[in-house]
Every structure is written in C-alpha cells, then in structure tokens.
PDB file of N, CA, C and O in Angstrom:
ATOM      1  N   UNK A   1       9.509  19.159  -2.779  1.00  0.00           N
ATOM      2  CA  UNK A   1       9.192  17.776  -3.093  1.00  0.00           C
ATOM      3  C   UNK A   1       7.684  17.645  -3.294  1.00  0.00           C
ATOM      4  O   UNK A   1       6.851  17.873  -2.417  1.00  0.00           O
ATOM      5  N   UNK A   2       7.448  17.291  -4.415  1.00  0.00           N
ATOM      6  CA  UNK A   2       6.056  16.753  -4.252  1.00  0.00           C
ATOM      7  C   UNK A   2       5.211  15.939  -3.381  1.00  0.00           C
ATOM      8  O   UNK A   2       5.579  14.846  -2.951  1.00  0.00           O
ATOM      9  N   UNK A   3       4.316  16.357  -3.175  1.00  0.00           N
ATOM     10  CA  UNK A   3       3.537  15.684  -1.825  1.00  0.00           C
ATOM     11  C   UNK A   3       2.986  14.302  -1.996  1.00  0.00           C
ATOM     12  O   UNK A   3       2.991  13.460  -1.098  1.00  0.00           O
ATOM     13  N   UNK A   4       2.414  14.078  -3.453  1.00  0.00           N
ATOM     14  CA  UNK A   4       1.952  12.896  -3.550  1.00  0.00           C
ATOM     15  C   UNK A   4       3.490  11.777  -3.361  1.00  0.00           C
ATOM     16  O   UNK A   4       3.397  10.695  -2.781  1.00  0.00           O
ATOM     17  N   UNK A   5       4.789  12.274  -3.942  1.00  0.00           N
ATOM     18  CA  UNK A   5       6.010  10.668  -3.441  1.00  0.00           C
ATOM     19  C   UNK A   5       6.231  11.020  -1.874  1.00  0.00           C
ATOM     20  O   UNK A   5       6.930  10.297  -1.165  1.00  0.00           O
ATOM     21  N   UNK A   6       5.735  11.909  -1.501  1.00  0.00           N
ATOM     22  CA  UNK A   6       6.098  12.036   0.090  1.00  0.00           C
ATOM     23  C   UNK A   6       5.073  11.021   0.889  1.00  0.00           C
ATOM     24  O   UNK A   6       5.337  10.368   1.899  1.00  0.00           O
ATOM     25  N   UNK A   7       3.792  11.070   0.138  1.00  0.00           N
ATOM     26  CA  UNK A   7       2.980  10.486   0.979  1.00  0.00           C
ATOM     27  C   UNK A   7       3.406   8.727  -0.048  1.00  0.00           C
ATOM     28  O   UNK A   7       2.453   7.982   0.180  1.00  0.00           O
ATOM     29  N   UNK A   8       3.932   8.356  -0.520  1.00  0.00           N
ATOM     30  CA  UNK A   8       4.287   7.201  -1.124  1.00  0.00           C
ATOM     31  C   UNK A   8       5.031   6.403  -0.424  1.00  0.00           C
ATOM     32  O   UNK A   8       4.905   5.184  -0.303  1.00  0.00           O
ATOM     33  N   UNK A   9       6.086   7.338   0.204  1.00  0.00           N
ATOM     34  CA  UNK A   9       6.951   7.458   0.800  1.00  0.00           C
ATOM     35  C   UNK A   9       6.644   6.454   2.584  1.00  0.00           C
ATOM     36  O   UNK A   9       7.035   5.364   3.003  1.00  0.00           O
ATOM     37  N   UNK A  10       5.793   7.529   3.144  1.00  0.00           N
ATOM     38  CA  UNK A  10       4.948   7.002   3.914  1.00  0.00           C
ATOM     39  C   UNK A  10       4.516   6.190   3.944  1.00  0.00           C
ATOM     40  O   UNK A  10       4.812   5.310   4.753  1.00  0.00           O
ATOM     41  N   UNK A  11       3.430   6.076   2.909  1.00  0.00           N
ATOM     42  CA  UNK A  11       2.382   4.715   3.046  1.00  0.00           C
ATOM     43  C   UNK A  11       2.815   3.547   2.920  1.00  0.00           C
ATOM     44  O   UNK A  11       2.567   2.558   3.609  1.00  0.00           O
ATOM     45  N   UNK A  12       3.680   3.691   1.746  1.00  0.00           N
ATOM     46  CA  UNK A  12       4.233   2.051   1.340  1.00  0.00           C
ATOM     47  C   UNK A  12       4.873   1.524   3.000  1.00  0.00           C
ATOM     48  O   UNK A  12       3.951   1.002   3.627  1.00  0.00           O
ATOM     49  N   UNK A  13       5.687   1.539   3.496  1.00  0.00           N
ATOM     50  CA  UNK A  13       5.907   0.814   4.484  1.00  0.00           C
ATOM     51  C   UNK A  13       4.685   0.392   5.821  1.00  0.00           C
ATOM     52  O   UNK A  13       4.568  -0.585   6.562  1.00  0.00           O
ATOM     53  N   UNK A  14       3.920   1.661   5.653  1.00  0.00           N
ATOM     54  CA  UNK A  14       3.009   0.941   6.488  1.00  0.00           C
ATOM     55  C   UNK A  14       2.114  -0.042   6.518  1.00  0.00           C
ATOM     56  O   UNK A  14       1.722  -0.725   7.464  1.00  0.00           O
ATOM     57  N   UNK A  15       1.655  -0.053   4.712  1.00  0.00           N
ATOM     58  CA  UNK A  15       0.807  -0.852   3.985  1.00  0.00           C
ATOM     59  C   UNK A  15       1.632  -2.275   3.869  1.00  0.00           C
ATOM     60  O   UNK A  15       0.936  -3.290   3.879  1.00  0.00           O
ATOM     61  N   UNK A  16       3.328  -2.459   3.740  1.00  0.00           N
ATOM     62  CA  UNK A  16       4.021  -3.376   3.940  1.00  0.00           C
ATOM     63  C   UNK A  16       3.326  -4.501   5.082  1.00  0.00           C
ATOM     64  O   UNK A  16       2.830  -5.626   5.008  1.00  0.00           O
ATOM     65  N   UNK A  17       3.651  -3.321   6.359  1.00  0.00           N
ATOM     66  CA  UNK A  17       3.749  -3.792   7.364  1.00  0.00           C
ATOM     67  C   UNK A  17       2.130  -4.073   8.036  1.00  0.00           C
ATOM     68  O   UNK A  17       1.980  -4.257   9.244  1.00  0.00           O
ATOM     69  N   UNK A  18       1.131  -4.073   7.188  1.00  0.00           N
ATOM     70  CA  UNK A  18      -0.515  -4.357   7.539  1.00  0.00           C
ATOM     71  C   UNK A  18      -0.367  -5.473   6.561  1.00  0.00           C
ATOM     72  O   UNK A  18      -0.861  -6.569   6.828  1.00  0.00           O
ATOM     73  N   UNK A  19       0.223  -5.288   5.541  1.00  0.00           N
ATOM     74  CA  UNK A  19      -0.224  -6.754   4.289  1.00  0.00           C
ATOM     75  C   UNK A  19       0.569  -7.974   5.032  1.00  0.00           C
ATOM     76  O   UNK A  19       0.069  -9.098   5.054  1.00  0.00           O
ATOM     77  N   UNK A  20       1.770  -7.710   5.609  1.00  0.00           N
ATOM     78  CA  UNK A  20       2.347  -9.048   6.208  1.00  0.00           C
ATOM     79  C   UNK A  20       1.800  -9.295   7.395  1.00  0.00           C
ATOM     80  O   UNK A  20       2.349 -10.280   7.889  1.00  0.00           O
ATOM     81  N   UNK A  21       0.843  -8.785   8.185  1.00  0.00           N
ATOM     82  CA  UNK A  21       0.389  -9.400   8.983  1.00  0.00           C
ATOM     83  C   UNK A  21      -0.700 -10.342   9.123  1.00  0.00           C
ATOM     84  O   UNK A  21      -1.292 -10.874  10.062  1.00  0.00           O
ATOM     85  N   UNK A  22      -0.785 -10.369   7.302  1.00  0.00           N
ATOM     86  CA  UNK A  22      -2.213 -11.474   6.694  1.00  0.00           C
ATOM     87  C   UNK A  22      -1.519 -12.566   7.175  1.00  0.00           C
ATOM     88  O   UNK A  22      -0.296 -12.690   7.101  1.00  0.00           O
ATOM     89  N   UNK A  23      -2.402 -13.483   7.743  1.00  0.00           N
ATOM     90  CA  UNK A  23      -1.978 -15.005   7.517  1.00  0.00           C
ATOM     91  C   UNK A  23      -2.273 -15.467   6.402  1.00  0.00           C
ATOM     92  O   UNK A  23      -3.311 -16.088   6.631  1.00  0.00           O
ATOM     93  N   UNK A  24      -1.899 -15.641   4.675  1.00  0.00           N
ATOM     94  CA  UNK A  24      -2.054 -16.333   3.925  1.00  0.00           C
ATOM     95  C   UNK A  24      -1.386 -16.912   3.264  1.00  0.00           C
ATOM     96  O   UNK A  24      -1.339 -16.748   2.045  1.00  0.00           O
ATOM     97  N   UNK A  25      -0.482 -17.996   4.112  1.00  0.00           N
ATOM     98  CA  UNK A  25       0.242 -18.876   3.603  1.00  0.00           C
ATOM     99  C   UNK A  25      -0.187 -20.417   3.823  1.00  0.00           C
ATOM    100  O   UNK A  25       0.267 -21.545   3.629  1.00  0.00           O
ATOM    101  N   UNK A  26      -1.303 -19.802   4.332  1.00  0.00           N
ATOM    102  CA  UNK A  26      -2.517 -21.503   4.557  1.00  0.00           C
ATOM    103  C   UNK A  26      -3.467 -21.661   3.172  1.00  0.00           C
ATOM    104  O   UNK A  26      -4.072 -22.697   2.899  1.00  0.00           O
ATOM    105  N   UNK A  27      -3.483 -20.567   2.436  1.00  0.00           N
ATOM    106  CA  UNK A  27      -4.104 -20.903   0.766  1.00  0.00           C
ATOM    107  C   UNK A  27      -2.900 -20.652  -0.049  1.00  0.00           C
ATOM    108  O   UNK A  27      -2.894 -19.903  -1.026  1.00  0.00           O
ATOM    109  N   UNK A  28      -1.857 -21.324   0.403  1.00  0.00           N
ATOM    110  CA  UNK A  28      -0.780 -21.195  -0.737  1.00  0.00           C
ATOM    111  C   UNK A  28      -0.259 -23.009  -0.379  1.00  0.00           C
ATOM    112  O   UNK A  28      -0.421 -23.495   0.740  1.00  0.00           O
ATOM    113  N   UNK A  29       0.380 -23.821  -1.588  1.00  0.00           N
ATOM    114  CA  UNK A  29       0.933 -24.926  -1.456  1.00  0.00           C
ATOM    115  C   UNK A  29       2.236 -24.469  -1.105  1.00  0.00           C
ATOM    116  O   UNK A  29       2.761 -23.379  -1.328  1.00  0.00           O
ATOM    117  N   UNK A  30       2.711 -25.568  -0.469  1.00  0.00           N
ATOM    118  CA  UNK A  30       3.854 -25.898   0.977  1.00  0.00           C
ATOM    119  C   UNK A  30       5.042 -25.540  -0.363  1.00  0.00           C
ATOM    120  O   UNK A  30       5.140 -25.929  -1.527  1.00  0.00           O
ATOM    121  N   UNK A  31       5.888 -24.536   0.570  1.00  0.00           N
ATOM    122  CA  UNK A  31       7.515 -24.368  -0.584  1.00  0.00           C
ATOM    123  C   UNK A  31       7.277 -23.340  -1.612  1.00  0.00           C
ATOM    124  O   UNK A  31       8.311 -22.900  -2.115  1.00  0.00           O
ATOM    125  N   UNK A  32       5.890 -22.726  -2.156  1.00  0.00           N
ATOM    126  CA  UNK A  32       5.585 -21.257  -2.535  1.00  0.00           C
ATOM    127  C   UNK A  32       6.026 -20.397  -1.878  1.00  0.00           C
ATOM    128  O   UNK A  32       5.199 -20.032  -1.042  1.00  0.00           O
ATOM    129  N   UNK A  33       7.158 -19.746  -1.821  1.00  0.00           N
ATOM    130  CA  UNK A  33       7.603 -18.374  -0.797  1.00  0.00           C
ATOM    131  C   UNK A  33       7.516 -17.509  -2.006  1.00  0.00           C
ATOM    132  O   UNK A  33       6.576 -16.721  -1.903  1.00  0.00           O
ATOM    133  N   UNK A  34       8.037 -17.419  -2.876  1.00  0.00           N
ATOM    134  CA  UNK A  34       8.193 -16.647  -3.797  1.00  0.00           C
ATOM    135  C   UNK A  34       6.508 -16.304  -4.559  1.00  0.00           C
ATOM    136  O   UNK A  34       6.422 -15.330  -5.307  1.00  0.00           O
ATOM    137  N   UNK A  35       5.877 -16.744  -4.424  1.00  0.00           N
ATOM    138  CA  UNK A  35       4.492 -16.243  -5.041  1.00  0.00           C
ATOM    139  C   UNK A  35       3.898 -15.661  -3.795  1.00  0.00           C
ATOM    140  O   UNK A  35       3.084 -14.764  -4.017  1.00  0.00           O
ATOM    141  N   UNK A  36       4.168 -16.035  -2.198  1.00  0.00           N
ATOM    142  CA  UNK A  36       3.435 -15.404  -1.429  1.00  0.00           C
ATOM    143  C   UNK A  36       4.132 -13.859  -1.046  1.00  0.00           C
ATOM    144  O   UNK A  36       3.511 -12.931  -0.527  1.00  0.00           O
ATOM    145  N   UNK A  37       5.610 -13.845  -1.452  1.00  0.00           N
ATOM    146  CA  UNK A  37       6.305 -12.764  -1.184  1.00  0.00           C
ATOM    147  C   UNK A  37       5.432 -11.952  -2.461  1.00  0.00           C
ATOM    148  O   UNK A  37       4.963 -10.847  -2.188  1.00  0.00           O
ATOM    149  N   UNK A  38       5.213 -12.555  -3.931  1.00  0.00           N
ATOM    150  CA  UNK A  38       4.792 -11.284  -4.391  1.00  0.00           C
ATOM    151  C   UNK A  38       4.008 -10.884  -4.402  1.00  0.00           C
ATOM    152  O   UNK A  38       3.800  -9.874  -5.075  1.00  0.00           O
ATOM    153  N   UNK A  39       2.958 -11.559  -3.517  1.00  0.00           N
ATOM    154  CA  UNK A  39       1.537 -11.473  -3.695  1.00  0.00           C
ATOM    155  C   UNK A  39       1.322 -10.335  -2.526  1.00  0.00           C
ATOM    156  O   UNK A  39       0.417  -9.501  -2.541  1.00  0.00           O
ATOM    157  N   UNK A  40       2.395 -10.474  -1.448  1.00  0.00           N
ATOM    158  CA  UNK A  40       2.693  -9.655  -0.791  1.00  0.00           C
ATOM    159  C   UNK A  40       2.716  -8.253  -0.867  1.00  0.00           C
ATOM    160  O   UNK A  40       1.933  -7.423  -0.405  1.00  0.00           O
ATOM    161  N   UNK A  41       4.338  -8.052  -1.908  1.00  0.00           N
ATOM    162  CA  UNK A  41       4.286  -6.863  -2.624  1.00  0.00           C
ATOM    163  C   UNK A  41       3.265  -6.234  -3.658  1.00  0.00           C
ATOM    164  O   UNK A  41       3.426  -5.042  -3.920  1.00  0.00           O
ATOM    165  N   UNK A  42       2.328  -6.852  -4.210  1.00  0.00           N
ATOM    166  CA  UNK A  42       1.274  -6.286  -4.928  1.00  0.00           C
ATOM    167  C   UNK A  42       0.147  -5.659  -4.278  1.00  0.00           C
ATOM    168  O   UNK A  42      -0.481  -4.666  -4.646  1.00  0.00           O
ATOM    169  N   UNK A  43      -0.061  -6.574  -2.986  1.00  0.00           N
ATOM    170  CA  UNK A  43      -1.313  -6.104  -1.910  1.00  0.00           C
ATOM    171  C   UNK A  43      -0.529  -4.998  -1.569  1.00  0.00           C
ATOM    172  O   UNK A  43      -1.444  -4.318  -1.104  1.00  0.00           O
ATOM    173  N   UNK A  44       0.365  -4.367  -1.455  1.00  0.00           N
ATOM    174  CA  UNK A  44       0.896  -3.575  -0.485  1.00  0.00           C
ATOM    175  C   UNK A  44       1.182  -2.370  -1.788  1.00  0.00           C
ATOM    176  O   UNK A  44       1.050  -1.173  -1.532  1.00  0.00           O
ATOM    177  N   UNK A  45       1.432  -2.670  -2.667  1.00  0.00           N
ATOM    178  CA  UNK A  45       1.667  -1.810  -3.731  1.00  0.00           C
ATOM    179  C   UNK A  45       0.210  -0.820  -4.013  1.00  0.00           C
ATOM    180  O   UNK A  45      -0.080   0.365  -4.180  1.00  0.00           O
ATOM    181  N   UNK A  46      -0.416  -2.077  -3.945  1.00  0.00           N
ATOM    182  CA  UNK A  46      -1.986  -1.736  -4.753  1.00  0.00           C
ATOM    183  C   UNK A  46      -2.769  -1.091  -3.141  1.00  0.00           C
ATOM    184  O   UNK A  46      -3.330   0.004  -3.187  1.00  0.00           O
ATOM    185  N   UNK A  47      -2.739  -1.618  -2.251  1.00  0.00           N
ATOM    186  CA  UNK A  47      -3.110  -0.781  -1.407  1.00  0.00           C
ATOM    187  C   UNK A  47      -2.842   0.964  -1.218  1.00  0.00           C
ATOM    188  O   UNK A  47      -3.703   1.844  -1.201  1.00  0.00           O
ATOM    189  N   UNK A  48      -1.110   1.131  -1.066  1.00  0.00           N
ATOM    190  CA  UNK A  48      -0.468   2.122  -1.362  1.00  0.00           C
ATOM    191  C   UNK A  48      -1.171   3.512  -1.914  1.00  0.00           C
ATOM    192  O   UNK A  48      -1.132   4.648  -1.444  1.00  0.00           O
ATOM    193  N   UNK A  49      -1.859   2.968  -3.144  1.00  0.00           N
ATOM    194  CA  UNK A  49      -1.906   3.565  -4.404  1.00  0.00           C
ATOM    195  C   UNK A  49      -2.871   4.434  -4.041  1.00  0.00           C
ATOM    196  O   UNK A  49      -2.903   5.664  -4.086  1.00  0.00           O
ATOM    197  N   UNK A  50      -4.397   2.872  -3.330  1.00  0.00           N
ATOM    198  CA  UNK A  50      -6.061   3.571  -3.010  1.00  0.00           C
ATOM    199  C   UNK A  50      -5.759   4.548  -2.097  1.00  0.00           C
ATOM    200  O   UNK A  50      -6.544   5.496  -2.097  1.00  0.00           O
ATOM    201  N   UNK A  51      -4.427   4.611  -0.958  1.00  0.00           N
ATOM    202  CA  UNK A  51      -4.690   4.941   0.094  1.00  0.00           C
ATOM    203  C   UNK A  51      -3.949   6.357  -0.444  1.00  0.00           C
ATOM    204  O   UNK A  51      -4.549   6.972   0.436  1.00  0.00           O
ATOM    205  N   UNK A  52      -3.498   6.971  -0.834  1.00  0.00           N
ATOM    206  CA  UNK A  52      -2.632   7.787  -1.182  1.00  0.00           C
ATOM    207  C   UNK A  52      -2.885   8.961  -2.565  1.00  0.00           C
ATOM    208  O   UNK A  52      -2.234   9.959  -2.873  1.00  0.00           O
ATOM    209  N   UNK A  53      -4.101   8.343  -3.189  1.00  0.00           N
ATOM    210  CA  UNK A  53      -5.068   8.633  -4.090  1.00  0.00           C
ATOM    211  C   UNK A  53      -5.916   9.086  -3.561  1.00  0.00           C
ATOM    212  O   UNK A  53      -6.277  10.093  -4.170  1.00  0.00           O
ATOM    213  N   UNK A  54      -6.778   8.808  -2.268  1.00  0.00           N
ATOM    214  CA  UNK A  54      -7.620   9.162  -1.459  1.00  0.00           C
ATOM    215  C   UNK A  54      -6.940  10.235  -0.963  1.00  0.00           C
ATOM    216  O   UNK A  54      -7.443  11.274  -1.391  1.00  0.00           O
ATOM    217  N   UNK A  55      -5.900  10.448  -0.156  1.00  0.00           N
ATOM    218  CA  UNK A  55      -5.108  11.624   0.447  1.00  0.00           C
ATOM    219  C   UNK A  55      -5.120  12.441  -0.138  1.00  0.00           C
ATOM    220  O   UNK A  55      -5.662  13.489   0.213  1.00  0.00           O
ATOM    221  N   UNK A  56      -4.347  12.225  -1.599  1.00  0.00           N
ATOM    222  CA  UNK A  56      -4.139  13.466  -2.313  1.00  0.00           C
ATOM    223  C   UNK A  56      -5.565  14.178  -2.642  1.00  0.00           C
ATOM    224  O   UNK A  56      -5.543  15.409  -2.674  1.00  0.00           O
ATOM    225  N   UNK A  57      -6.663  13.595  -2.862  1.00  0.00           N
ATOM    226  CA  UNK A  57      -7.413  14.060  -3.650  1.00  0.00           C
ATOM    227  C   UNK A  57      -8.138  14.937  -2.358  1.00  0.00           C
ATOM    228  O   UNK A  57      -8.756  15.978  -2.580  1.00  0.00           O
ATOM    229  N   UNK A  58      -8.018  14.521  -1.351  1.00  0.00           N
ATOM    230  CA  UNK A  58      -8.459  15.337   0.117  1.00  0.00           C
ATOM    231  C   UNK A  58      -7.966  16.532   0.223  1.00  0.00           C
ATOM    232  O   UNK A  58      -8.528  17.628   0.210  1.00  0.00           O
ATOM    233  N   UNK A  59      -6.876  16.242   0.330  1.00  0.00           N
ATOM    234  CA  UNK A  59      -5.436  17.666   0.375  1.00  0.00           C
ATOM    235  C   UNK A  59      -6.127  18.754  -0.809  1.00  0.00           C
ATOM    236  O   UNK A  59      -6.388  19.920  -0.511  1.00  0.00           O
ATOM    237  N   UNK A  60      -6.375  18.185  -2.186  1.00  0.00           N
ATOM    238  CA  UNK A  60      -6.465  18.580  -3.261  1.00  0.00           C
ATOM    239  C   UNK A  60      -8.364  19.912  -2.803  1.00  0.00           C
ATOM    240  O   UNK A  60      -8.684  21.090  -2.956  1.00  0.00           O
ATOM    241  N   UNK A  61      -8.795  19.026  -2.411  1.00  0.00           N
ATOM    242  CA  UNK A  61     -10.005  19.592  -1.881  1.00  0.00           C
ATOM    243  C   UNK A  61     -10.050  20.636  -0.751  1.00  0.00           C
ATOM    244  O   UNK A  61     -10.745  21.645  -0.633  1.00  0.00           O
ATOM    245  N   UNK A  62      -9.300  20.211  -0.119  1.00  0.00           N
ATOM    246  CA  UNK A  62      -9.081  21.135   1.034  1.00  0.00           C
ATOM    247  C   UNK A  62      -8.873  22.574   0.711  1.00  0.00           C
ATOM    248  O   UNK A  62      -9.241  23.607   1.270  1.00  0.00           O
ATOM    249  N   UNK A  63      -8.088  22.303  -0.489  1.00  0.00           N
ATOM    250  CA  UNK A  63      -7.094  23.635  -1.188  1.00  0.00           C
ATOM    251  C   UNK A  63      -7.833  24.332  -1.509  1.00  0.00           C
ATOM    252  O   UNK A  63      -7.656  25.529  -1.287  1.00  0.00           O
ATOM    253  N   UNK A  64      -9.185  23.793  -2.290  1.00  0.00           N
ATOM    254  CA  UNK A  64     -10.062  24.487  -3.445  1.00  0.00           C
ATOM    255  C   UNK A  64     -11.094  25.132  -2.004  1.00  0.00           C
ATOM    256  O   UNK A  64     -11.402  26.322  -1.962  1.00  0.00           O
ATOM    257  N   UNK A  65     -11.418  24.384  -1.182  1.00  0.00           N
ATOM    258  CA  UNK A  65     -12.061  24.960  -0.327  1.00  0.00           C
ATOM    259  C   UNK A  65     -11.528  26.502   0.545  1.00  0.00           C
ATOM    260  O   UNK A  65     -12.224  27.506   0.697  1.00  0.00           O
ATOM    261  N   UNK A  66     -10.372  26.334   0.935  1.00  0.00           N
ATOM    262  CA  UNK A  66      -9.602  27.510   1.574  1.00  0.00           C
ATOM    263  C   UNK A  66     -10.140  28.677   0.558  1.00  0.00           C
ATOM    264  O   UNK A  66      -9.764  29.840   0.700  1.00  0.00           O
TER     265      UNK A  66
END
C-alpha cells in the first residue's frame, strides 16, 4: 500500500476531530448547518493535505539521507 493513502488514512480523522472542536458557529447565521458542516469538511480536508505533504516529504528525505 502506498504510504502517502496510509497516512491519509490517518490524518483525515484526526484533522476531523481538531476542526470540530472549533467553536465557529458564532460567525455563522442561526439555521446554517449545512455551510458550517462544509466548511468543516474543507478545514479538515485542506488541513489533511499540509499535514501529510509535510510527512511524506520527511519520510521522502529521510530515505535520501540513509
């Protein structure tokens, strides 16, 4: 398996579970669930990405170093 969907794999739920612990449903108008849910999934998507991009490219370094 490739390492970078393994670590995708990983991250996304944790990045889930750090983006929902934002309180920002106090800059959203009252009865928006659906824009804060996706705004949700995008922070968590887009987080995902930096954090997992950074990994690989570590791993990737590590290699060249050995």
């Amino acid at each position: 398996m490739n390492i970078k969907i393994l670590l995708y794999i990983l991250v996304i739920p944790i990045s889930m579970w750090v983006v929902t612990s934002l309180n920002i449903e106090k800059h959203f108008k009252k009865g928006s669930i659906n824009q804060i849910k996706t705004l949700y999934v995008l922070l968590s998507l887009s987080l995902s990405y930096l954090i997992v991009n950074f990994l690989y490219d570590f791993y990737e370094i590590s290699q060249i170093i050995k």
